[in-house]
Structure formats: structure tokens, C-alpha cells
C-alpha positions as CSV (number, residue, x, y, z in Angstrom):
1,X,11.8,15.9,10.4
2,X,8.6,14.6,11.9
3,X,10.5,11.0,12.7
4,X,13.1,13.0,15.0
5,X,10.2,14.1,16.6
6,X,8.2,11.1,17.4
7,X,11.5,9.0,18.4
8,X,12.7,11.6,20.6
9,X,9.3,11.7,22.4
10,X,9.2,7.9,22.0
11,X,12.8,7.4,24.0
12,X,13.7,10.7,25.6
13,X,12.6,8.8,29.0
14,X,13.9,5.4,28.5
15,X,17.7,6.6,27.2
16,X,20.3,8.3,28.3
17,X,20.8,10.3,25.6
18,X,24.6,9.5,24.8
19,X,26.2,8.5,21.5
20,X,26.1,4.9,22.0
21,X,21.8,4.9,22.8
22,X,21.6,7.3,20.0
23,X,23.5,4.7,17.5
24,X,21.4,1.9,18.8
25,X,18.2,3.5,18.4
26,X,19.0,4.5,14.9
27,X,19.9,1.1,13.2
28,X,17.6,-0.4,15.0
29,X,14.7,2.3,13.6
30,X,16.6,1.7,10.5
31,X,16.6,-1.9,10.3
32,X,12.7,-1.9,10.9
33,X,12.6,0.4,7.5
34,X,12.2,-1.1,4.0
35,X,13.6,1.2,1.1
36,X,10.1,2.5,0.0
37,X,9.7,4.3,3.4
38,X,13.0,5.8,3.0
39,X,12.4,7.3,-0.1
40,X,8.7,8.0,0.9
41,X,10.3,9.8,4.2
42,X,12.6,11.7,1.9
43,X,10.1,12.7,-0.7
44,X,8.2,14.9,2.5
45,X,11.5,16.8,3.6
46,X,11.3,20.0,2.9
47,X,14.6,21.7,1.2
48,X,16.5,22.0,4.2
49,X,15.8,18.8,6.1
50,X,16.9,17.3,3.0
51,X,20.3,19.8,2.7
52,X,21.2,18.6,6.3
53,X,20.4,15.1,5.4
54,X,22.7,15.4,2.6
55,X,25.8,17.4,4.6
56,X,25.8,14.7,7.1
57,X,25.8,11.9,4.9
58,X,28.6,13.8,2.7
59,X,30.6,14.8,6.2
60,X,30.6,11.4,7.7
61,X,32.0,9.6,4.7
62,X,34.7,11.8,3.8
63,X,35.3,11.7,7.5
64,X,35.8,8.1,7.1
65,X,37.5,8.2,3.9
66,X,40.2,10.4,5.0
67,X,40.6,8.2,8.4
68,X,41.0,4.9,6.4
69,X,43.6,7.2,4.4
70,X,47.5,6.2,5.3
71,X,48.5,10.0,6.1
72,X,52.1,8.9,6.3
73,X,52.7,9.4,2.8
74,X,53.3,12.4,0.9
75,X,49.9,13.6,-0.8
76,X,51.4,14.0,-4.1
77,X,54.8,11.9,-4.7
78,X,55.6,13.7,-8.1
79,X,56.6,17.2,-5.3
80,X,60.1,16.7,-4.4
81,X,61.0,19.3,-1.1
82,X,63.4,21.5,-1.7
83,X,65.7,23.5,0.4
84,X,65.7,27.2,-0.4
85,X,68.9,29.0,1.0
């Protein structure tokens, strides 16, 4: 994606490089953006850009929906254990 690109050269000498300059630079870029150039940055990706766009979006929010998920109950309450002797 051209924007990585022109950020990366943009920053690579004024950041560190770690997650939390990474996240700062993004909503910040982001914050600058009005929808139409989103979907005008999307409408140029070609197939794969816009696969990996799409995975990440997909893997972070499940990510977060399974965190925000109370794992201390059973998955399916209807499944009673039983001990096989």
C-alpha cells in the first residue's frame, strides 16, 4: 500500500518504531482522513492489499471479542460432563 510507504519514509527517523509510536501514528493519520479518502484509498488496493486489510480487521475483532468473552463459563450449558467408568 503506497500510504505504508510514504509514512514509513515520513517517520522511520523521528520514531522508535515500537507498538505504542506505531498506534499513535496511525489514529492520528486516521483522524486527519475523512471517509471519501478511505474508500478512495481502498478502491486502489489491489486484491491482496485489500485481503490483508480485511484478515486484520477480521483477526483483531474476534481477538477482542473473544477477550471481552467471560471464559469461565461452560461454552454450551445444555452438555452436562459425564464420568465414563
Amino acid at each position: 500500500m503506497k500510504i505504508i510507504d510514504e509514512l514509513y519514509e515520513l517517520y522511520r527517523n523521528k520514531l522508535t518504531g515500537d507498538e505504542e509510536d506505531i498506534d499513535m501514528l496511525a489514529f492520528a493519520f486516521l483522524e486527519e482522513m475523512k471517509r471519501e479518502d478511505l474508500l478512495s484509498m481502498i478502491n486502489e488496493l489491489n486484491n491482496q492489499e485489500l485481503y490483508n486489510l480485511m484478515g486484520i480487521y477480521l483477526i483483531e475483532s474476534l481477538k477482542g471479542k473473544f477477550a471481552s468473552e467471560d471464559y469461565r463459563q461452560p461454552r454450551n450449558p445444555n452438555l452436562h460432563q459425564r464420568n465414563i467408568h
